[in-house]
VOMAR-759148 format. One record per residue (C-alpha): residue in one letter; x, y, z. Coordinates in steps of 0.02 Angstrom, whole numbers, plus 50000, padded with zeros to 5 digits. Layout:
AXYZ...
This chain:
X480345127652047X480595111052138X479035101252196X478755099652375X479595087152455X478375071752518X478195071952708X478315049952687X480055052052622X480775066952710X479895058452868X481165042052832X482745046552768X483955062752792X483915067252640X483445086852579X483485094952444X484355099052313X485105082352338X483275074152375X483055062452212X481435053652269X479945061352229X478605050352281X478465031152328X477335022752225X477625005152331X478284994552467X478174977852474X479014965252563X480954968952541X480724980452376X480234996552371X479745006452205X479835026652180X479725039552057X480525057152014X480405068251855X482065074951808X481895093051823X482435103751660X483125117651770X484265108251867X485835119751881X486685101951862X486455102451672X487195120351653X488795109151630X488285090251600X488245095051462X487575114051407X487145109651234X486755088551253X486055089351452X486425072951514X485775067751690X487535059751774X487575040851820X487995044251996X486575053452022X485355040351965X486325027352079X486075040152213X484285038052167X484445020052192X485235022152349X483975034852444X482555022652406X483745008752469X483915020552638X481905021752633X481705004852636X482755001552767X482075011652868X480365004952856X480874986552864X481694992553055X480225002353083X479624990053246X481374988153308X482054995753449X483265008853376X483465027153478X482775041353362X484075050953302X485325038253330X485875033253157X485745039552963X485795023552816X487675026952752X488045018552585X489895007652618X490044997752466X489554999652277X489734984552187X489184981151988X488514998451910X488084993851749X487605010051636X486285006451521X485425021651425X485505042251430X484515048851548X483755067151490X483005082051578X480875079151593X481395059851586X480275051551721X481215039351829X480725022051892X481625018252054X481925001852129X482824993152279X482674976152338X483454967752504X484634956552443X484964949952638X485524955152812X487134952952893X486804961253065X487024980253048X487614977552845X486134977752728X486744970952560X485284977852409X485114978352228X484134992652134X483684998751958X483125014751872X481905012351717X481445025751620X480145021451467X480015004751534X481955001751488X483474999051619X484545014751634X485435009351771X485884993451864X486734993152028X487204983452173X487544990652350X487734991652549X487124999652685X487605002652856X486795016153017X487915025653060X487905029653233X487645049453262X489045058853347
């Protein structure tokens, strides 16, 4: 059974679950944010990546990487004047993923993104997940809001 989502996150980003891979922020600061999920043995996911060596797949831990990039947008605009509802964080570029180490069901996941720098509506971002202290994953990315319909 899934935890409950946090209210912070689900409060910030669009994200739900099952494709909600932030469990709970552990830190903002400045332009870098840091959070942390536990990679669920039950995930149906692993019923065939891979049944008898479950691996969790890479572009799920960039999507990691990329929902706490969304989060931290959205709390670095918190102040400005944007119309609620008006626009979701939509990832337009992927630049650099650099695959590191296995990432295995029950592994605990250290989740980073940092502001690399602004360009008007583009928000240009680098992020990591650590598990055990080690890199798993290394990527590079934008962001854009997408205006709602």
């Amino acid at each position: 059974m899934p935890p409950s989502a946090d209210p912070f996150i689900l409060d910030r980003i669009p994200h739900r679950p099952p494709f909600l891979w932030l469990d709970r922020v552990l830190e903002i600061s400045g332009g870098t944010i840091r959070a942390e999920t536990t990679v669920r043995r039950d995930l149906p996911l692993f019923q065939g990546h891979y049944p008898d060596y479950p691996l969790m797949p890479g572009v799920l831990l960039c999507e990691a990487v990329f929902q706490a990039g969304a989060l931290l947008i959205g709390e670095l605009m918190r102040g400005e004047e944007v119309v609620p509802g008006s626009g979701v964080p939509v990832l337009t570029r992927i630049m650099g993923a650099k695959f590191k180490r296995e990432v295995r069901p029950g592994d605990t996941l250290d989740i980073s993104a940092t502001l690399v720098e602004r360009l008007g509506p583009a928000w240009l971002l680098k992020g990591s997940v650590r598990v055990g202290g080690k890199t798993a994953v290394q990527v590079e990315f934008a962001c854009a809001r997408k205006e709602g319909a």
